[in-house]
C-alpha positions, 0 to 999 in steps of 0.5 A: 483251726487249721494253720496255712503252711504259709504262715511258715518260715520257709525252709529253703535248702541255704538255711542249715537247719531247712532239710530237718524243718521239711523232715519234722513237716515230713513226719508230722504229715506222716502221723497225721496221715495215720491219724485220718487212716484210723478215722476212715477205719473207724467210720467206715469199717475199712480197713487199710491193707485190704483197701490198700490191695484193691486200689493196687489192683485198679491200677495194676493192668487190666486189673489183675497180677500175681500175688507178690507184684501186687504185694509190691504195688501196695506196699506191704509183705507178701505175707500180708497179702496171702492173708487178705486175698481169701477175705476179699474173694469171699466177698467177692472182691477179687478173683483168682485166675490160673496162669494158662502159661504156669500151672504153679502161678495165679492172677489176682482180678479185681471184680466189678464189685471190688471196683463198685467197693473201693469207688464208694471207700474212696468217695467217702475218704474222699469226704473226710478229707475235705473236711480236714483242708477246710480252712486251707487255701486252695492254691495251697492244696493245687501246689501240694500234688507237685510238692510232694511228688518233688520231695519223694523224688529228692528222698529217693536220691538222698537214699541212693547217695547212701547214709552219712559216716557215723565215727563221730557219734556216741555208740549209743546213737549209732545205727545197731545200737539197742538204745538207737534203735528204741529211739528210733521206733519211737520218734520216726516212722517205720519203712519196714513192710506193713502188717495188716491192720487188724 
């Protein structure tokens, strides 16, 4: 059974404990999120960082770019996508193209394979998740684009405001700690680079 997030108190900004209600909803989104990501793996034998570059590569220009812009747009290490990018040109997925203005630089290009793969994922993820909203009203899932994007951007100011003074906080809980930092890791979600998925 699916819960409306309508049947939630709101949490309005004038309540003090409103921004750690959307932060908890936040994380909760995040590892659900996670939770569909190991599903779509497990039945479609995709996996995330692979498909993760293809969809960069649909969006990037013409479908193509260098190798760490295209680390950039899929979020994870450039690292990463040295060692996807052999996989998906042995599959024919991508191509690699010389840079006629740099001999040291190269484009990645998305084949029309790797557009006929990541449109047939894509449907099939597509699926999955009309299986999960089942139950949820559709004026809730038109409003969900929106929101998202609104919260996005208020967390990327909060993230420009800079981080709030630590002096009154035990030094255990504060930031370089080894015992907030195992907390951390086990309660919050990681911004760090992802790391292929196995």
């Amino acid at each position: 059974m699916v819960t409306s997030f309508a049947t939630r108190p709101a949490a309005g900004t004038d309540r003090p404990d409103g921004p750690l209600e959307v932060i908890a909803a936040l994380t909760s989104l995040i590892r659900a999120s996670r939770a569909v990501a190991r599903q779509r793996h497990d039945q479609l034998g995709a996996s995330g960082t692979p498909v993760a570059v293809l969809k960069a590569l649909s969006r990037a220009t013409d479908g193509h770019d260098r190798p760490g812009d295209l680390a950039v747009a899929a979020g994870v290490a450039p690292s990463v996508v040295s060692r996807v990018l052999p996989r998906l040109e042995e599959d024919g997925l991508v191509t690699r193209e010389r840079d006629e203005h740099d001999a040291r630089s190269c484009h990645i290009i998305l084949t029309d394979a790797g557009r006929e793969q990541l449109a047939a994922i894509q449907r099939e993820y597509a699926e999955i998740l009309r299986a999960a909203l089942d139950g949820v009203p559709d004026e809730e899932i038109a409003r969900m684009p929106s929101t998202l994007a609104q919260l996005e951007q208020a967390l990327f100011r909060a993230a420009e405001l800079g981080a709030p003074r630590h002096s009154g906080l035990a030094p255990s809980l504060r930031p370089g700690h080894p015992a907030a930092a195992r907390a951390v890791d086990q309660t919050t979600p990681t911004t760090q680079p992802a790391t292929e998925s196995q």
